[in-house]
C-alpha positions as CSV (number, residue, x, y, z in Angstrom):
1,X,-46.0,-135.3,33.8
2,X,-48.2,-133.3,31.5
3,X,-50.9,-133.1,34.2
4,X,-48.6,-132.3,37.0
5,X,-46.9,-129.5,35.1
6,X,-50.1,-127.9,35.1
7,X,-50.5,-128.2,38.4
8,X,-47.5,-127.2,39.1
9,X,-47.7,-124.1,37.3
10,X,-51.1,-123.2,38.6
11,X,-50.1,-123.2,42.2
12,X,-46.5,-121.5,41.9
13,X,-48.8,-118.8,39.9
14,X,-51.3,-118.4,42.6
15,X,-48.0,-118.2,45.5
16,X,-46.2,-115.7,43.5
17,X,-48.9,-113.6,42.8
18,X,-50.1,-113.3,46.8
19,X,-49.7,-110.1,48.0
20,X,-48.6,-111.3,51.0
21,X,-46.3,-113.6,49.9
22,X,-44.7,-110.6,47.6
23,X,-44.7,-108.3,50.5
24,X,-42.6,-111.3,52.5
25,X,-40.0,-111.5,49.6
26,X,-39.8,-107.4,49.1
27,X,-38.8,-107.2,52.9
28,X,-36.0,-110.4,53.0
29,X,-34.6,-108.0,49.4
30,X,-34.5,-105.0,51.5
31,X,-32.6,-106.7,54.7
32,X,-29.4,-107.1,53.1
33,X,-29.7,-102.9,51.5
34,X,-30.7,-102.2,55.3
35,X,-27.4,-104.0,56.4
36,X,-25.1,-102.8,53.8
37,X,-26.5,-99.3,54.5
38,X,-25.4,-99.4,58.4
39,X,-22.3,-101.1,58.1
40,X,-21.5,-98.6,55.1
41,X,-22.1,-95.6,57.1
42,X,-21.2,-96.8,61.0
43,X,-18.7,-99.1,60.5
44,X,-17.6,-101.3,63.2
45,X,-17.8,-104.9,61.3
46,X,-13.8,-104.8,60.7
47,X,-14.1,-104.9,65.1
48,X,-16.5,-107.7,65.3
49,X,-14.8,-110.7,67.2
50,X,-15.2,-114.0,65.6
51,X,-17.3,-116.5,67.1
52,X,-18.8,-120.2,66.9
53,X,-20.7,-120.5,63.5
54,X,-18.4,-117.9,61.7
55,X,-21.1,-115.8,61.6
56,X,-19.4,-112.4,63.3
57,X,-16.7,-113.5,61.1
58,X,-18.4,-113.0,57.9
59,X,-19.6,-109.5,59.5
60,X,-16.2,-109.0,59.8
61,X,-15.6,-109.4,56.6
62,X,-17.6,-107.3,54.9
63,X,-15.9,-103.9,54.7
64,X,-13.3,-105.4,52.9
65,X,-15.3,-107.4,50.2
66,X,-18.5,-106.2,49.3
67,X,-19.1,-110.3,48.2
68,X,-18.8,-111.2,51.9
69,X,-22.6,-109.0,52.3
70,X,-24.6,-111.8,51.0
71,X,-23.4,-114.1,53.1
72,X,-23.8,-112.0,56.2
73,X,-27.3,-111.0,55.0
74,X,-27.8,-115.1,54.8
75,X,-26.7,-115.7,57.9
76,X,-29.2,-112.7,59.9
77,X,-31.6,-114.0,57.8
78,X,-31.7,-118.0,57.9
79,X,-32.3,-117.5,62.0
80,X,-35.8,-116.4,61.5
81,X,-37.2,-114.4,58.8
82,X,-36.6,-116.9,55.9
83,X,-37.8,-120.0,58.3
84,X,-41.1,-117.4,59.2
85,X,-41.5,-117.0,55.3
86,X,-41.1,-120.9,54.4
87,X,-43.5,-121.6,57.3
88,X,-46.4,-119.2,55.7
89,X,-46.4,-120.8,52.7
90,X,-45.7,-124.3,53.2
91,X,-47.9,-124.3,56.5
92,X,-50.8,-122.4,54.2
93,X,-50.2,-125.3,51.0
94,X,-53.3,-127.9,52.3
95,X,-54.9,-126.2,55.7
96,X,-55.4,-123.0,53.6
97,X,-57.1,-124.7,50.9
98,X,-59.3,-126.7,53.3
99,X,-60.2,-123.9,55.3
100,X,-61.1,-122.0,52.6
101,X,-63.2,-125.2,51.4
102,X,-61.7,-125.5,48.0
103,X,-59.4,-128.5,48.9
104,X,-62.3,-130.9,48.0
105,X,-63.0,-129.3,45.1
106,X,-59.4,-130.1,43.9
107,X,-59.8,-133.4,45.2
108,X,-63.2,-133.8,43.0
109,X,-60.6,-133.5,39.7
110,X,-58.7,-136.6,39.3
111,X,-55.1,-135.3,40.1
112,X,-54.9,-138.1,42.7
113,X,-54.0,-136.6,46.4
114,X,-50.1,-137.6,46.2
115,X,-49.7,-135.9,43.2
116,X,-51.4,-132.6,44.7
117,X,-49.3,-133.1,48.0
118,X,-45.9,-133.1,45.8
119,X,-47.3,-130.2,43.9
120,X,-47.9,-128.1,47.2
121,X,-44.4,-129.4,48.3
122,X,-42.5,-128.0,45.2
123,X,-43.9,-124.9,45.5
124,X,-43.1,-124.3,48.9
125,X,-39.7,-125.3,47.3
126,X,-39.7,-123.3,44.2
127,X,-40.8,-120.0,46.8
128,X,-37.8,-120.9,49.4
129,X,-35.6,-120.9,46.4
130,X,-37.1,-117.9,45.0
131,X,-36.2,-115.8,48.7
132,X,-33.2,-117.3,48.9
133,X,-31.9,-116.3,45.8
134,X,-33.2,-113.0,46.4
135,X,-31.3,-112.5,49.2
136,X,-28.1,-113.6,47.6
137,X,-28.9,-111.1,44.8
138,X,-29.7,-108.4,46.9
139,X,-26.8,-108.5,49.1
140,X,-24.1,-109.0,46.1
141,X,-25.7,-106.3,44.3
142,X,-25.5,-104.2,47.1
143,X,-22.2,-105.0,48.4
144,X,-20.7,-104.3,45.2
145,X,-22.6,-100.8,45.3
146,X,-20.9,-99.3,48.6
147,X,-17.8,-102.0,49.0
148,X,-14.4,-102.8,47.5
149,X,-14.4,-105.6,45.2
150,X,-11.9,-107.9,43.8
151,X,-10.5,-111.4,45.4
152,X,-12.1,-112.8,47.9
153,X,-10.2,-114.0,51.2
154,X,-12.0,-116.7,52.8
155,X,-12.6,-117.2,56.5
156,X,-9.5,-119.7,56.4
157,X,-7.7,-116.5,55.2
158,X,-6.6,-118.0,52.0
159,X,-7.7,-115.5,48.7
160,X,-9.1,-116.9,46.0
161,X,-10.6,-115.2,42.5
162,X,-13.9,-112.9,42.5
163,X,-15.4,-115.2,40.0
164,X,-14.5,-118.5,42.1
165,X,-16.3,-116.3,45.0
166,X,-19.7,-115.6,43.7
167,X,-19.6,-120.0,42.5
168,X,-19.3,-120.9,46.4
169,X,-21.9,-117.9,46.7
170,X,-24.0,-120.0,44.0
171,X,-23.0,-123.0,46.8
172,X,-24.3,-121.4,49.5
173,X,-27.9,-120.5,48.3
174,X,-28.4,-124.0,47.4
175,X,-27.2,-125.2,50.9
176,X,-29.6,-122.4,52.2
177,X,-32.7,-123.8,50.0
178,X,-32.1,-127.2,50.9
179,X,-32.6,-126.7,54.8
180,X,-35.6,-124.0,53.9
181,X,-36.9,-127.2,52.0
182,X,-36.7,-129.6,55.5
183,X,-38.6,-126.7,56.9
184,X,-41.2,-126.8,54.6
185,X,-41.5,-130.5,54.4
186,X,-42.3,-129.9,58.7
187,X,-44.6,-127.1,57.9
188,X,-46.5,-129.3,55.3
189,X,-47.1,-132.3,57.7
190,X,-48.6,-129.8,60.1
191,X,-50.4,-128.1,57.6
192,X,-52.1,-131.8,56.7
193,X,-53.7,-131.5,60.7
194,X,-55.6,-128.6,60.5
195,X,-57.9,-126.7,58.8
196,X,-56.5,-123.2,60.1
197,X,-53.9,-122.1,58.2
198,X,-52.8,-119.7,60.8
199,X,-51.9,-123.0,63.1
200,X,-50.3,-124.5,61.1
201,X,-47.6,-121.2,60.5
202,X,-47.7,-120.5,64.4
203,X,-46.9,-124.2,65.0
204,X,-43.7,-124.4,62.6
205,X,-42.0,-120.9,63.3
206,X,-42.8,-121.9,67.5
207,X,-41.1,-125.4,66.7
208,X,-38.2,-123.4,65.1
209,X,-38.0,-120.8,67.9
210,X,-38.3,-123.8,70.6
211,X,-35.4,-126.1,68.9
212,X,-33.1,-123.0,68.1
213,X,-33.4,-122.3,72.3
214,X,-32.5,-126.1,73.0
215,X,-29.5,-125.7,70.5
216,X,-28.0,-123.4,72.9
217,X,-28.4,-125.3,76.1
218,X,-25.0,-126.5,77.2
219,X,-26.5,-129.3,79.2
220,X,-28.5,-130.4,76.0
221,X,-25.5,-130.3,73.6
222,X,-26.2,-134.3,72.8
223,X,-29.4,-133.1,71.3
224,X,-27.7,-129.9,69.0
225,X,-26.6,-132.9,66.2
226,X,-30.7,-134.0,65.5
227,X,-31.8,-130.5,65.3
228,X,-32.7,-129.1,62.4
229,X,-32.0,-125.6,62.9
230,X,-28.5,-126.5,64.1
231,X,-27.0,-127.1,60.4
232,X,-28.9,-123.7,58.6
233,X,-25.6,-121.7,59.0
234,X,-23.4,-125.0,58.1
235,X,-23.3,-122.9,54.5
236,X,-20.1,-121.3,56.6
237,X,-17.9,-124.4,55.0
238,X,-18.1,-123.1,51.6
239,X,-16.2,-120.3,52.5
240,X,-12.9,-121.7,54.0
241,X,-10.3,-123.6,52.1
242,X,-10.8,-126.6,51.6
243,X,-14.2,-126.5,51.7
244,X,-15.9,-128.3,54.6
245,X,-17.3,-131.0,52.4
246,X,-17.9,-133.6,55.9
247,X,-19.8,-130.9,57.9
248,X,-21.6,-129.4,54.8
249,X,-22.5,-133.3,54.3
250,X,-24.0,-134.1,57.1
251,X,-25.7,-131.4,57.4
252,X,-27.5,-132.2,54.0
253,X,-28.5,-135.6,55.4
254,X,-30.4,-134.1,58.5
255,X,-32.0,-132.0,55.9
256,X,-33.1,-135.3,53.8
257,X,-34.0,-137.1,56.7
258,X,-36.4,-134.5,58.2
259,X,-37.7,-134.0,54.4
260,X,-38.3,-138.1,54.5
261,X,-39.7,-138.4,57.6
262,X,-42.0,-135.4,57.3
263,X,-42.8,-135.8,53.9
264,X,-44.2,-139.1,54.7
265,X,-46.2,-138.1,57.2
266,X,-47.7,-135.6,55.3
267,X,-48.8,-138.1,52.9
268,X,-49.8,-140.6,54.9
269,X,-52.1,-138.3,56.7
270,X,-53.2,-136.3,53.3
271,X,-54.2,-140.2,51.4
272,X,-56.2,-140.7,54.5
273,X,-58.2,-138.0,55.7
274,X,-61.7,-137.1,55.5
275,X,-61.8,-133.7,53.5
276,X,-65.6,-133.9,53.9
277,X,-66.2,-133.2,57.6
């Protein structure tokens, strides 16, 4: 455990301290200050009509609870931008470091290639986290900057204390993190492929874009269930009363299972492959 720490800490150091990787989480902290900003000054979410998902709900909701900003922020920002930042860093974790020709320098030291995969897995873990909570931060603080406060009313329209608000808040980012972690669990396997980093990102945020289309294809509907992208804005069940515990659940299994499969993929290709050539 001792020699994985260290690991451990050595790559989260070198993800966190990428300049490109901090630029990634100073724009997902300035998203929800953006959104705040314009609903603040144009109005219009008290209007918004609510749809399937709940997301235009929790728009609507906003005006009235500056609480309700985080998770409209989450919502805008699970449908591409977090998945886009996952993919970077999870798709760089192994086909960065073997195009850059120090992944069999790593492999010379005798970490053992399973440990190393799980250490690039929980950093692309520790990082989706890391935005995720960001994001919820940013948004709360900023709701509570230029919105009422006070009890929250749910989407099921019962009101329940501020405090038991930002705990299903506290809910929702670990809802959030846990299908950002299926994502980078994809992204991994595909990074294990190739040596070009850049393929590896292009091929997980296309797979995203490409299964978020077929999600909304009535004639594909029988498909929507296996899609991973389909259960990112499940997090909505946290805020009605009771909480949607089934939905939330299976959604958290499709999340496992993807991790599962993908993760052992990514190992079985990773134990076997010629770092050499």
């Amino acid at each position: 455990m001792r020699a994985w720490g260290r690991l451990f800490a050595s790559e989260t150091g070198l993800i966190f301290r990428r300049p490109r990787n901090l630029a990634m989480l100073s724009v997902l902290a300035l998203v929800p200050v953006l959104v705040g900003v314009a609903l603040r000054l144009f109005g219009g979410a008290e209007e918004t009509e609510a749809g399937p998902g709940g997301g235009p709900a929790i728009f609507a909701q906003v005006a009235g609870n500056g609480v309700f900003l985080t998770f409209a922020a989450l919502a805008l920002l699970v449908q591409l931008l977090l998945p886009v930042a996952v993919a970077v860093v999870a798709g760089d974790s192994v086909a960065g470091e073997a195009g850059g020709g120090t992944l069999r320098y790593l492999l010379t030291a005798p970490a053992g290639r399973a440990r190393l995969l799980s250490v690039k897995y929980a950093g692309a873990v520790l990082f989706a986290f890391a935005a995720v909570g960001l994001v919820a931060l940013s948004g709360l603080l900023t709701g509570l900057a230029l919105f009422p406060t006070g009890p929250v009313t749910l989407l099921s329209g019962t009101t329940v204390p501020f405090a038991e608000g930002v705990l299903r808040l506290g809910f929702v980012v670990l809802y959030v993190t846990a299908g950002m972690a299926a994502l980078a669990a994809v992204a991994l396997a595909l990074s294990t492929l190739t040596e070009a980093a850049i393929g590896a990102i292009a091929a997980t945020v296309v797979l995203v874009i490409v299964t978020q289309v077929l999600g909304v294809v009535p004639q594909l509907s029988a498909l929507q269930p296996y899609l991973l992208t389909s259960w990112w804005d499940g997090f909505d069940g946290v805020l009605r009363d009771p909480v949607a515990v089934a939905d939330m659940g299976r959604g958290l299994l499709v999340f496992a299972a993807y991790t599962a499969v993908c993760g052992s993929f990514a190992w079985a290709r990773f134990t076997s492959r010629d770092v050499t050539a």
